[in-house]
Structure formats: C-alpha cells, structure tokens
C-alpha positions in Angstrom: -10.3 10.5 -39.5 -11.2 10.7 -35.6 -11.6 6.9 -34.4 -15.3 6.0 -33.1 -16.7 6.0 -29.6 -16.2 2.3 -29.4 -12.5 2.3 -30.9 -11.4 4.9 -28.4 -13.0 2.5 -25.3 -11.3 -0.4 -26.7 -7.6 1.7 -27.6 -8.0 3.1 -24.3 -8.9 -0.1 -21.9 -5.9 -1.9 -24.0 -3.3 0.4 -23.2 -4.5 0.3 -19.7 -3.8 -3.3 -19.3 -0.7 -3.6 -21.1 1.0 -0.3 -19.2 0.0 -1.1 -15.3 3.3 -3.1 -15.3 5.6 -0.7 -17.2 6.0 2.1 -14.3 9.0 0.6 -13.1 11.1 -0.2 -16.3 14.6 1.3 -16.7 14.3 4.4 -18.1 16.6 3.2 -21.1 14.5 -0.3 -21.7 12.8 -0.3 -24.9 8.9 -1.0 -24.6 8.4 -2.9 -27.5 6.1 -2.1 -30.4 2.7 -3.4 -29.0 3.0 -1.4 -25.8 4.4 1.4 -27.6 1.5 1.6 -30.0 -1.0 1.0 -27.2 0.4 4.2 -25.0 0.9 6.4 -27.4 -2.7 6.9 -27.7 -2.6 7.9 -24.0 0.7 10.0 -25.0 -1.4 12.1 -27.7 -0.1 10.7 -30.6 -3.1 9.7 -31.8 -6.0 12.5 -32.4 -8.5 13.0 -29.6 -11.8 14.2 -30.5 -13.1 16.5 -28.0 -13.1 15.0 -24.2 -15.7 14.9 -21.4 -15.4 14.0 -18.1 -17.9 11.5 -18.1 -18.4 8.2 -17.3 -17.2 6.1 -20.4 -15.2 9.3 -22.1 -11.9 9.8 -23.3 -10.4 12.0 -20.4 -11.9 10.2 -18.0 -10.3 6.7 -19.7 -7.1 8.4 -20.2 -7.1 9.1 -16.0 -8.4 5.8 -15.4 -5.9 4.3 -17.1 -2.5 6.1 -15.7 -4.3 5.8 -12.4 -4.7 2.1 -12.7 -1.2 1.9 -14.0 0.9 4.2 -11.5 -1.2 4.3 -8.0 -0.3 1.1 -6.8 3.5 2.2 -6.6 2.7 6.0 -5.5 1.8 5.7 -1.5 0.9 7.3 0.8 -1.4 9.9 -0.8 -3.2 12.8 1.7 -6.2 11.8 -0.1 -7.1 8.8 -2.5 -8.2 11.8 -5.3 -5.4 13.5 -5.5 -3.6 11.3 -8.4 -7.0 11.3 -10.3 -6.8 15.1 -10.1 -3.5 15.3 -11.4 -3.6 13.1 -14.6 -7.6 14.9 -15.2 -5.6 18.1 -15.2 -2.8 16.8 -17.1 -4.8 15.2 -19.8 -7.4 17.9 -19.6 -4.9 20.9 -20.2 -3.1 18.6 -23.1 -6.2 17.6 -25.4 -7.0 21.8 -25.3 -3.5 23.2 -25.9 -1.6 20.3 -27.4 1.1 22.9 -29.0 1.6 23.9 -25.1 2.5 20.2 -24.2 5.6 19.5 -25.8 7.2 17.2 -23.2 5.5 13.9 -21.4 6.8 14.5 -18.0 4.7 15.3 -15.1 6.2 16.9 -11.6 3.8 15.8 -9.2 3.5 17.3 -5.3 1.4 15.9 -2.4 1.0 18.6 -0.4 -1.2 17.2 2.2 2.0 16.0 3.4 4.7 17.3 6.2 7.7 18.8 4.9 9.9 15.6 6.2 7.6 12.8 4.2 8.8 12.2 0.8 5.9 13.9 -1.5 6.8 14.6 -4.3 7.1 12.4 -8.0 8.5 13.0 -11.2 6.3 10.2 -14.5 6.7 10.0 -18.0 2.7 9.9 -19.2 4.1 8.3 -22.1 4.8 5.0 -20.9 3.1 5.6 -17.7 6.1 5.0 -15.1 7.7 6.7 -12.5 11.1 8.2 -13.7 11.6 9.2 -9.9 10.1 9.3 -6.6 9.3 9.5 -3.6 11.3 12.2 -3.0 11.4 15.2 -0.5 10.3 18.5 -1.6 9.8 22.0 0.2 6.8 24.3 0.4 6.3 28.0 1.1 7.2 29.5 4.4 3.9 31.3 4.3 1.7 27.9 4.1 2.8 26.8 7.2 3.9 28.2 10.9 6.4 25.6 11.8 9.5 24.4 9.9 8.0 20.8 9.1 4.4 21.0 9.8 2.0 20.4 6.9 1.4 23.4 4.8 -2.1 24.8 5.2 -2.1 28.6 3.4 -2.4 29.0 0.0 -1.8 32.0 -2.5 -1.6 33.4 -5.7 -0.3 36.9 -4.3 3.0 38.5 -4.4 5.2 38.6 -1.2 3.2 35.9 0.2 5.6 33.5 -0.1 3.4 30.9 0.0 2.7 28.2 -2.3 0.3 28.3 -5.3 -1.9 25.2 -5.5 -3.0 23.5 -9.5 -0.9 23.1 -12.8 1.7 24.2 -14.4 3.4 24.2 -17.7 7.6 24.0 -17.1 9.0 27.2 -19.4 12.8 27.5 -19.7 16.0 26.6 -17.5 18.0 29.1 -15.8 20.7 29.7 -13.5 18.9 30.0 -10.0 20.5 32.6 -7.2 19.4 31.7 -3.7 20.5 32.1 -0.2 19.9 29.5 2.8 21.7 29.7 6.7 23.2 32.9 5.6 25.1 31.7 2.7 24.4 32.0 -1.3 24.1 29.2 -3.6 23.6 28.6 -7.3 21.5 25.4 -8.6 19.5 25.0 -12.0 16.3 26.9 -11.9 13.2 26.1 -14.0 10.1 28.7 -14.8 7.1 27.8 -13.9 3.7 29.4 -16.1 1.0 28.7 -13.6 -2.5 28.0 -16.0 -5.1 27.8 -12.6 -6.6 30.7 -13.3 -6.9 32.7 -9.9 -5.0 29.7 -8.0 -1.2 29.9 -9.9 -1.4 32.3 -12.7 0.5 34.8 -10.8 3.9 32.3 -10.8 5.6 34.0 -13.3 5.5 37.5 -11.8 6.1 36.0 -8.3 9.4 34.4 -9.6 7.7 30.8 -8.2 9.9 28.5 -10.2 11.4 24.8 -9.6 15.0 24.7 -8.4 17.4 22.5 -6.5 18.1 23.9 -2.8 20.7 22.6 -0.2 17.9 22.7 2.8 16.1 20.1 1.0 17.2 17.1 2.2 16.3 13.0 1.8 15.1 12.9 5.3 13.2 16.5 4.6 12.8 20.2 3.7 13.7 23.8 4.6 11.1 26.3 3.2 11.2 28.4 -0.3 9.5 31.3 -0.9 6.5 29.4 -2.6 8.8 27.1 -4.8 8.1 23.3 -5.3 12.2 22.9 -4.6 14.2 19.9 -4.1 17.2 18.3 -3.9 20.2 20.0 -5.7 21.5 16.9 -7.7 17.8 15.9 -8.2 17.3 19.2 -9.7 20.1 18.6 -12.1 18.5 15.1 -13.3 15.2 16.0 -13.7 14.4 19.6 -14.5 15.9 19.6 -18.0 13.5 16.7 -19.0 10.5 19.2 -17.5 11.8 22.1 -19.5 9.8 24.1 -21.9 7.5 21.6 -22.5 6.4 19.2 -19.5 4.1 19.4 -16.5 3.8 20.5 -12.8 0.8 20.0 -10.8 0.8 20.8 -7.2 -2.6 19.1 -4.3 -3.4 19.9 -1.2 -7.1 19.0 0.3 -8.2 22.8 0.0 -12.0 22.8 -0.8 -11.5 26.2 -1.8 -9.2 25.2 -4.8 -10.4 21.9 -5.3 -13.7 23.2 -6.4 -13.1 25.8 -8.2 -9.5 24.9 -10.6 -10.1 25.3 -13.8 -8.7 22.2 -15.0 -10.3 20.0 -12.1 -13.7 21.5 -13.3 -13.4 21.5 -17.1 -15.1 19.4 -19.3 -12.8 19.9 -21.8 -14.8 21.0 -24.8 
C-alpha cells in the first residue's frame, strides 16, 4: 500500500530535520535506527507513488530535503540552483528507473567553476553526507581556450572533446590508458551512460568516462578530453563505490541546457 499525501509530507519533513546534521559523520559510524528509518524514505526504500515537481510533492520534498541537509557544507556554488538541479535530477531519474539506480552515490561537478577551484563532490543520498569533497576536477580542452579558465563550450559530439553537461548513470570499472606531458599512464577508469537526452547521451560512444589522471592536482587541473577526471588516488577511493550503479551529474550556467535537460524539466510521471 502507497502511504498518503499527508504521510509522505510528514516522512519527508522528518527525515529532513533529523539528516541536516549527518553529512559529516564518518563514513563507518552507524546512524542509528530512527535516522536510518527516516532516510531511507529519501534512499528509496520505501515506495514512491508517482512524483511531481510541485510545490508540496514528493520530488520536490525529497530535493528540499538533501538540499537543506548538504548545502550549508557545499560552498561556493557558480549559482545557488545548481545543487537543487542535481538532487531533482537525481531523485527524478531514480523514482522512473529504480532498477537503473543500484548505488546511492552521487558524483557531483560545478562547472561554473575554473579549473584551479575545487568543484567537484562525491554524497551518499542515503544518509545525505558528503563522503568527499571539495576536490579538483578537470574539464574538456574544448570547453575552454585557456588551461584554467572556466569552461564555456559544451557538446555532445564526437571529437569535440569537450564536456557533456546533465546526468549520468556510473556503468562498469576498467583499466584506463591515458597519456599526459608526453608520457603514458594507467589509473582506474569508470563508464559513464549519459541519460540527457541530446546533452550526454553520446558518452558512451565518445569514450567520456570518469578516471584518475596525474595533471589533476589539489591546487588544480590539466584538461581531458571531455572527462569529469580527478585525482589518481581519489579515483581509486571513490569510483568503485560509483560503479555500476551510482550517479554523475555534471552544471554549468548554460541556458541552453538548463532549459531544455530532460531530467531538469520532467515532472516525473
């Protein structure tokens, strides 16, 4: 049986108070039983009937609610919007292809940032916590003109080398090939399945996937050939927990993309 209107408002607004203090426990602590029951209505456990993004509906309280509980720790944004975005698109894409979402990790990159700030996030929308962030990420040679400028071009289209803007859903691990300064280099690779129609869905083809790199940096990033990469040892920790299963989802401020993704724009029905 689906709970009622009101049950879902009141599941909903509980878990949001009891999770905006649990981003920043260890990722070993134990929750507890309350706050486990309380998120894992937010986690999916729980059935969802069929979400709107309306005032007062379930996708819209499931963003309020990881907002509420993760944007006080995740500064600066480019734009105030661009969290909201991600967790509508995460929760959006979940309640229509639950079998897809097998994992509760999101990868989250600002790109409305340069290439030296630290833009990118890894949370578990689970618990609603960061398992990792701020942390430095590249971007596509053929987004931006200059080394560590922010990125401004956007495509879908093979040999641009540029990055692809919306969400992702992380496929399987690899062993990733790459070259950098003229020498070759090996690091885990992820596959990325790009599900913004028109914006991403060209990822697989492209070979845009997630990988560790040795020009990205704590203090910033070389650029990929359209690949959200980071840090080699980063790489190592966090794309196995992404893998076939969890979430990527990639901003800019691009009017063009932000009015017309999919997953921005659904209502979910």
């Amino acid at each position: 049986m689906r709970p009622s209107g009101k049950l879902l408002n009141l599941l909903l607004g509980t878990s949001a108070a009891l999770v905006v203090g649990a981003h920043f426990m260890p990722e070993r602590q134990q929750s507890g039983p309350v706050l486990n029951a309380a998120v894992s209505f937010v986690g999916g456990e729980v059935s969802l009937p069929p979400l709107h993004p309306t005032k007062g509906g379930a996708l819209a309280s499931a963003t309020n609610s990881a907002i509420q509980a993760l944007s006080g720790a995740v500064r600066p944004l480019s734009r105030p919007e661009a969290l909201e975005n991600a967790f509508h698109s995460y929760f959006a894409y979940k309640a229509a292809h639950p079998e897809e979402v097998r994992k509760p990790y999101l990868y989250f990159v600002d790109y409305g940032q340069p290439s030296t700030a630290a833009r990118g996030y890894l949370f578990d929308m689970d618990s609603l916590r960061i398992v990792d962030g701020p942390f430095t990420v590249a971007h596509g040679r053929g987004s931006s003109s200059g080394r560590s400028g922010v990125p401004t071009r956007f495509s879908n289209r093979s040999g641009s080398a540029a990055t692809s803007l919306g969400l992702y859903v992380a496929k399987a691990l690899y062993d990733f090939h790459g070259h950098s300064g003229g020498q070759s280099y090996s690091s885990v690779g992820l596959r990325l399945k790009g599900v913004s129609s028109g914006f991403n869905d060209n990822a697989l083809n492209r070979g845009v996937v997630a990988h560790g790199a040795p020009y990205v940096t704590p203090n910033g990033s070389g650029r990929s050939e359209g690949c959200p990469a980071m840090e080699q040892q980063r790489a190592q920790r966090l794309l196995p927990k992404l893998a076939e299963g969890g979430m990527v989802f990639l901003f800019a401020p691009d009017e063009n993309w932000l009015t017309r993704d999919p997953w921005l724009t659904t209502d979910a029905s």
